[in-house]
C-alpha positions as CSV (number, residue, x, y, z in Angstrom):
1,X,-45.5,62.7,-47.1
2,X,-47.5,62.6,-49.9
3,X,-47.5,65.6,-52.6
4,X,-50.1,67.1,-55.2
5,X,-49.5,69.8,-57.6
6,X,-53.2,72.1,-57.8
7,X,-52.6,73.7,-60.8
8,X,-53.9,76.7,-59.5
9,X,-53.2,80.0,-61.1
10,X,-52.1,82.8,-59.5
11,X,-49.5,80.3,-57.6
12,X,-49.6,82.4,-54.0
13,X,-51.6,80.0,-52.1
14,X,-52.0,81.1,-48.3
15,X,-53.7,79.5,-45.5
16,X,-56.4,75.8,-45.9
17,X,-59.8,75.4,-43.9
18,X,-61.8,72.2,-43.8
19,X,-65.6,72.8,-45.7
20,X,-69.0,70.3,-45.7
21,X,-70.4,68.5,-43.4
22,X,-70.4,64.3,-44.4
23,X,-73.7,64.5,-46.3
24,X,-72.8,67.4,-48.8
25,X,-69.2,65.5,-49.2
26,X,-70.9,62.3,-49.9
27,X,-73.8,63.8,-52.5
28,X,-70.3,65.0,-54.4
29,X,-68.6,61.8,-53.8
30,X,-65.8,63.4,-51.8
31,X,-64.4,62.4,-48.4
32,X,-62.3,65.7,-48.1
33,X,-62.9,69.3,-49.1
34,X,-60.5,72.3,-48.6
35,X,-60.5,76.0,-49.4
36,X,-57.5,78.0,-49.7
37,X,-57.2,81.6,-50.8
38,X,-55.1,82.9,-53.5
39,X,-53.4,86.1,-51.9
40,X,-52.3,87.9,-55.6
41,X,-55.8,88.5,-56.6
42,X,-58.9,90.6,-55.1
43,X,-61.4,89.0,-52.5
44,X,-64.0,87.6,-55.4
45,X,-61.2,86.4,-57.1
46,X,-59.3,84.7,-54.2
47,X,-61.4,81.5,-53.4
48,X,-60.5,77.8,-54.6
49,X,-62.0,74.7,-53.8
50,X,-59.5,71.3,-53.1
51,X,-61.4,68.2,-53.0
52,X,-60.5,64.5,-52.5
53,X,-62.6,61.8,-54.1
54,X,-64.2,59.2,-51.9
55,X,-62.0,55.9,-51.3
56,X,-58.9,57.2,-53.6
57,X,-55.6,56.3,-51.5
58,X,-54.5,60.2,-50.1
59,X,-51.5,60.7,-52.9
60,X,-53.7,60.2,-56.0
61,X,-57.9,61.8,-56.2
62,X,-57.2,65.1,-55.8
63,X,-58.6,68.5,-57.8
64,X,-59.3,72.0,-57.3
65,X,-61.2,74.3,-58.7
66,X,-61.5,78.4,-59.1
67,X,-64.7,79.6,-56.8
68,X,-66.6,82.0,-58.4
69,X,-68.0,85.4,-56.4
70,X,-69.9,89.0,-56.4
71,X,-68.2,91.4,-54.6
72,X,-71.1,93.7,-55.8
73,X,-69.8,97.4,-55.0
74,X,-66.8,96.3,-53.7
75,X,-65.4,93.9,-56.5
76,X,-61.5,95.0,-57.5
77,X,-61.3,97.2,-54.0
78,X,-59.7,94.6,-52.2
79,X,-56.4,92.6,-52.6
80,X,-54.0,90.2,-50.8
81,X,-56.2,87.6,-49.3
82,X,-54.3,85.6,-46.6
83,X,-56.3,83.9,-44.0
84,X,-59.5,81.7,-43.8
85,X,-61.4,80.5,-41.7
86,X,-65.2,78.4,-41.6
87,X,-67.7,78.1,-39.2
88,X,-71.4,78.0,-38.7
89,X,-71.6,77.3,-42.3
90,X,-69.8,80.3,-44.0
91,X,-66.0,80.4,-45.0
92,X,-64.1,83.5,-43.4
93,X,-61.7,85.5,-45.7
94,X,-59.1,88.0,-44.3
95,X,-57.1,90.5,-45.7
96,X,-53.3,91.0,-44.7
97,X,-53.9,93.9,-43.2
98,X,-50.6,95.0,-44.4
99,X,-48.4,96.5,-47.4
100,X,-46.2,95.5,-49.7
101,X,-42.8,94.1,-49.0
102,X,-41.6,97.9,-49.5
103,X,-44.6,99.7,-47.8
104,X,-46.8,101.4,-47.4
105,X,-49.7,99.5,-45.4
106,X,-52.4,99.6,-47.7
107,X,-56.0,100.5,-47.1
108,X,-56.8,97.6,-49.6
109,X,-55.3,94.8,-47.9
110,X,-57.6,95.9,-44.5
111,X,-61.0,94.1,-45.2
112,X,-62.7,90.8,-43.8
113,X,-65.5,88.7,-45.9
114,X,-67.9,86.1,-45.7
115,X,-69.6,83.7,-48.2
116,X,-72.2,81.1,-47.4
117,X,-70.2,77.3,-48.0
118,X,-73.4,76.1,-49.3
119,X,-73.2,78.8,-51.7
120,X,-69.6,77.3,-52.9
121,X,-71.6,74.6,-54.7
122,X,-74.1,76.5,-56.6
123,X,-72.0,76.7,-60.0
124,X,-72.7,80.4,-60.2
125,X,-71.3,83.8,-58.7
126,X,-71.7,83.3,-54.8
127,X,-72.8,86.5,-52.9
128,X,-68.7,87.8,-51.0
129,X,-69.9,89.8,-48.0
130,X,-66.8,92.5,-47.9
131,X,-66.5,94.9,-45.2
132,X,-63.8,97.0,-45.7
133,X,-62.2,98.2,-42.6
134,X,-60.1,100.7,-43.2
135,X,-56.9,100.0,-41.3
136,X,-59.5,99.3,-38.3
137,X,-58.5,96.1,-37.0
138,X,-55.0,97.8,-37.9
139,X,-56.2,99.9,-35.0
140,X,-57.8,97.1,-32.8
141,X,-54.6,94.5,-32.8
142,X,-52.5,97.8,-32.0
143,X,-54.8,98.9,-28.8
144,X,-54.5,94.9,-27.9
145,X,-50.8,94.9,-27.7
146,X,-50.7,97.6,-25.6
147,X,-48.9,96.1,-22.9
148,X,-47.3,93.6,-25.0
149,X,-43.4,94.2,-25.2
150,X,-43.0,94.0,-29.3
151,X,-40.0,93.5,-31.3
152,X,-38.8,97.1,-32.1
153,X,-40.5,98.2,-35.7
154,X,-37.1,99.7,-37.1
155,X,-36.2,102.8,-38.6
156,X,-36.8,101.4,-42.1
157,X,-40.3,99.8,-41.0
158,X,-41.1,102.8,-39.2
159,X,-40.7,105.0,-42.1
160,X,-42.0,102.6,-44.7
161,X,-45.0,101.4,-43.1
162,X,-46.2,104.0,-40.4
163,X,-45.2,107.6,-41.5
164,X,-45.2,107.1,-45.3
165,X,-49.2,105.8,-44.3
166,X,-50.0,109.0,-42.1
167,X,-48.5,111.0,-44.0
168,X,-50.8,109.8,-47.5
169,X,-53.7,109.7,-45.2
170,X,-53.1,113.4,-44.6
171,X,-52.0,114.0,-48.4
172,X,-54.9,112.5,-49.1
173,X,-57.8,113.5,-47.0
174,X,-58.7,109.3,-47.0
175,X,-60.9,108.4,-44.2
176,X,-58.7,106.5,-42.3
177,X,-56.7,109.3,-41.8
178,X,-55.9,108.9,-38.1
179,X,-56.5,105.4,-37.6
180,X,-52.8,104.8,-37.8
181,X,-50.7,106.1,-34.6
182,X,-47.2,107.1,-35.1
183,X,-45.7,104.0,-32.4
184,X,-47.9,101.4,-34.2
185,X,-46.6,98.4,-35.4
186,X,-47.5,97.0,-38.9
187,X,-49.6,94.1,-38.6
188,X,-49.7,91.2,-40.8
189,X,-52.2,88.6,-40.8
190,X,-51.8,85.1,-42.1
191,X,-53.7,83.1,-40.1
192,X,-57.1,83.0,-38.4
193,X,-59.8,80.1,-37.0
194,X,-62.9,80.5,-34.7
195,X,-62.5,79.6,-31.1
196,X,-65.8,77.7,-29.7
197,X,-67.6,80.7,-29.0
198,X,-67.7,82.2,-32.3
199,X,-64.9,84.7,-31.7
200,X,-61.9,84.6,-33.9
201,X,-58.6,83.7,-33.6
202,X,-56.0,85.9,-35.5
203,X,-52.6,84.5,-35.7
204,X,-49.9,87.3,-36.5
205,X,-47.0,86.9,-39.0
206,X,-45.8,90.1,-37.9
207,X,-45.2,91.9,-35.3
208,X,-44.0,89.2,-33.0
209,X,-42.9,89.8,-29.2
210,X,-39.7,91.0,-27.8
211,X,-38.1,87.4,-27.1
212,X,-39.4,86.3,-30.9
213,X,-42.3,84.4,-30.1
214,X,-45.8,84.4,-31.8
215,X,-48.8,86.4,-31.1
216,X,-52.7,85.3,-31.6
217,X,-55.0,87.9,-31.0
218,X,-58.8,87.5,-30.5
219,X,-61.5,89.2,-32.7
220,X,-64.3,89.3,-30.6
221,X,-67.5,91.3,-33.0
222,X,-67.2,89.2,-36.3
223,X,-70.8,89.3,-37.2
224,X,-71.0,92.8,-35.9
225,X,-68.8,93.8,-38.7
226,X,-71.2,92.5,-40.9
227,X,-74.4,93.6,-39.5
228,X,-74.2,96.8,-38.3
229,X,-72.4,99.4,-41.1
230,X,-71.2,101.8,-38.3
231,X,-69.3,98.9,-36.2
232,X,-65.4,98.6,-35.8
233,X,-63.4,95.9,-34.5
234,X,-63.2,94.9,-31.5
235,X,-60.2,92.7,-29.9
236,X,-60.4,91.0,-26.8
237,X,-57.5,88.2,-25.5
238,X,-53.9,87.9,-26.9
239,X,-51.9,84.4,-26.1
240,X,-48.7,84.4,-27.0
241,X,-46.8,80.6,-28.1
242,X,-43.9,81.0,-25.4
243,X,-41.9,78.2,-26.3
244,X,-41.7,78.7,-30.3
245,X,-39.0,80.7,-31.8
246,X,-36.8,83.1,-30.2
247,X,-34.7,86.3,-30.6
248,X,-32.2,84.7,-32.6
249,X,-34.6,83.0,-34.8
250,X,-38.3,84.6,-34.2
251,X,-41.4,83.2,-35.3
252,X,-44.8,83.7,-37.0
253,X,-47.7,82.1,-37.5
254,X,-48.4,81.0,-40.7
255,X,-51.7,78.9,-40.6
256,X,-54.2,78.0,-38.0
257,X,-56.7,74.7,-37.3
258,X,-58.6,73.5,-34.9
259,X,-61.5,70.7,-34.1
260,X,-63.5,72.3,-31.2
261,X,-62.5,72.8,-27.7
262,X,-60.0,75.6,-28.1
263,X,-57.6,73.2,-29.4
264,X,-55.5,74.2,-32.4
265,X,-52.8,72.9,-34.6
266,X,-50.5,75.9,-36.3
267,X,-47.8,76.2,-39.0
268,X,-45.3,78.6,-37.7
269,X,-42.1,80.2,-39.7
270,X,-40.4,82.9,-40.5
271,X,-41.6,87.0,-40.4
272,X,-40.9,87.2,-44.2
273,X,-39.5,85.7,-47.1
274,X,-35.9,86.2,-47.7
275,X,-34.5,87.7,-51.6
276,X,-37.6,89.7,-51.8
277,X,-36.2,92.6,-50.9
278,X,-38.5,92.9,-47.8
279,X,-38.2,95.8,-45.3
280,X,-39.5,93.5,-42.4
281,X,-35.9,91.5,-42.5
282,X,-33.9,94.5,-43.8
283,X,-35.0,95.6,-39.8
284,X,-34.4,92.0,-38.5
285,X,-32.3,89.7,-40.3
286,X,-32.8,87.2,-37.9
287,X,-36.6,87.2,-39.0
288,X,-35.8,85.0,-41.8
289,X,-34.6,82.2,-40.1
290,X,-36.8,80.4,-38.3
291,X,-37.9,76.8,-40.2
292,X,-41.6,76.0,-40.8
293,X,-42.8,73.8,-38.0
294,X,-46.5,71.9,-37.5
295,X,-47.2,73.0,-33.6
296,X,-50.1,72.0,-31.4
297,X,-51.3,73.9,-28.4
298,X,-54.7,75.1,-26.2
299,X,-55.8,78.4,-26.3
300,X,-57.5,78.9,-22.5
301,X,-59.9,81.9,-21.6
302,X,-58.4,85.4,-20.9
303,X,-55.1,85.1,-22.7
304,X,-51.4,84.5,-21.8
305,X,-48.5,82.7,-22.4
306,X,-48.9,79.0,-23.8
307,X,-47.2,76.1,-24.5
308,X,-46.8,74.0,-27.6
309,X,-46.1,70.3,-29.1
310,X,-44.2,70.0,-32.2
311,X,-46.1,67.9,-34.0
312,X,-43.7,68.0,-37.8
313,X,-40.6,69.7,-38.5
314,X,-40.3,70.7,-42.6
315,X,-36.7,70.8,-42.6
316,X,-35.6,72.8,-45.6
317,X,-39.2,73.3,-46.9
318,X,-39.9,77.2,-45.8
319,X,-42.9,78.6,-47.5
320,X,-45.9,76.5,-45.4
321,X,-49.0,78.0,-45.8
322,X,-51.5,76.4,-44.2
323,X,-52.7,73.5,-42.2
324,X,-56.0,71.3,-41.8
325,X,-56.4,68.1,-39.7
326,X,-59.1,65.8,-41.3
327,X,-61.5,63.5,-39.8
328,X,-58.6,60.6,-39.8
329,X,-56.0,62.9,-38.0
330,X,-54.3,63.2,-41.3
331,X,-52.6,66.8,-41.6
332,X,-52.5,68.8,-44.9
333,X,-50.4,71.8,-45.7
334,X,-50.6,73.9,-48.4
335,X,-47.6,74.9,-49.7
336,X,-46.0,77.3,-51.8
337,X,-43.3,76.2,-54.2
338,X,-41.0,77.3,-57.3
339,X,-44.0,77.0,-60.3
340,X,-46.7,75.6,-58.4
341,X,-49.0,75.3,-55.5
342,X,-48.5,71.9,-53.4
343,X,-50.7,70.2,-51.1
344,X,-48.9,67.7,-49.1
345,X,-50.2,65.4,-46.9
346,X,-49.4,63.8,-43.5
347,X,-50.4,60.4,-42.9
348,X,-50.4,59.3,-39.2
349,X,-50.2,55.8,-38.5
């Protein structure tokens, strides 16, 4: 497996989605193009661009590159991008839709956004559509889940995360206030990708089902969001990966891919990282064990159970962000490590 240090500054890289069609790549003389998000800065701050010069063997050619965007009225009132996501030629951004590692969930981290991947290119500010949902897909994921049986949230999660947020929503008069139920779970999102009918996939680090095993939950009003002011999400199917992780060892997703046809590869691991003090494995210890693993699976209409493929275990490597499959079958992860963001590549003979 080859490795390439990005140089890219704030190192938390999360989540990698192929960008350009073969004509734009060739005009730039690439044969590869990437954009990850960079989850300790605001939305207009969070893009970068990794591309691979055309003909260079996989472990040499590489650079990246800051993408510069206008929030407009909404520049510094978002933070902790984690998931992205491109199709029918815009890149997909997606807040955590959670809190810090101590809580509370945070109105700032709920948000989804849009930029034009022609726009990218232009080698000025790009127009970031943000619309800022206000712990509403929060709400949405929650209503999914319904009759989903959930890890427990835990007394410390519980307090953290869902009463310390009512009760500043009350304190506070926010708008929001209400949105969040008192037998939610926290949600974290780290993942997402488009299925083939333009609804979006939303692969959950957190909360995870009852047996440990990963949820995906389908967003099903993307451009609603963006069109209509007055629209809230709407969810529609959740799958759940039934033969990844467990209750000794459960398991979230960490990045999503796919190539068409409701076919996706994923990088699963663990519900949070350990020494950080987080309340998620102060709950569940066992939530920091599972290893980073590439799996493989089909998504099929109205939800369910599914099964999976290992396609590459990481062994002691733990913090796998992100996964995209080129146009050779080649896989490449984005990782983060000690002083640096990696991109590591898979070659498959």
């Amino acid at each position: 497996m080859h490795e390439t240090d990005l140089h890219l500054e704030p190192n938390e890289a999360s989540d990698l989605c192929r960008v350009f069609g073969p004509d734009v790549l060739a005009r730039n003389g690439w044969d590869r193009a990437f954009v990850t998000v960079l989850d300790e800065a605001t939305a207009e701050d969070a893009l970068a661009l990794l591309v691979h010069a055309a003909g260079a063997p996989l472990d040499e050619g590489w650079s990246a590159r800051r993408v510069l965007t206008d929030a407009g009225v909404h520049a510094g009132k978002t933070e902790d991008a984690e998931a992205c996501a491109s199709f029918n030629g815009y890149v997909y951004l997606l807040g955590s839709q959670f809190g810090k590692k101590a809580g509370p969930l945070a109105a700032k981290r709920s948000w989804i956004a849009r930029v034009k991947e022609e726009a990218i290119l232009a080698g000025e500010p790009a127009e970031l559509e943000i619309v800022r949902l206000r712990f509403g897909l929060h709400r949405a994921i929650n209503d999914a889940l319904a009759d989903v049986e959930l890890v427990p949230v835990g007394p410390l999660g519980q307090q953290a995360y869902v009463d310390a947020t009512i009760e500043r929503g009350l304190a506070k008069a926010k708008s929001w206030s209400g949105t969040i139920h008192p037998a939610d779970h926290p949600v974290n999102i780290e993942a997402a990708e488009f299925l083939a009918n333009g609804n979006l996939v939303l692969g959950l680090r957190y909360p995870v089902t009852a047996d440990g095993h990963p949820l995906l939950v389908e967003l099903t009003n993307v451009d609603e969001l963006f069109d209509d002011p007055d629209a809230v999400p709407v969810c529609g199917d959740v799958w759940i990966l039934g033969d990844v992780g467990g209750v000794d060892a459960p398991a979230g997703l960490r990045g999503l891919d796919t190539h068409g046809e409701d076919r996706f590869d994923a990088v699963i691991g663990d519900l949070d990282a350990s020494g950080k003090s987080a309340t998620v494995l102060a709950d569940h210890p066992e939530g920091a064990l599972a290893a980073s693993e590439h799996v493989r699976f089909e998504l099929p209409p109205g939800g369910g159970v599914v099964g999976s493929k290992v396609i590459h275990h990481f062994g002691d490597v733990r913090r796998v962000e992100g996964v995209a499959v080129d146009h050779e079958g080649h896989a490449h992860y984005v990782i983060d490590e000690e002083g640096h963001v990696a991109l590591r590549t898979l070659v498959f003979d």
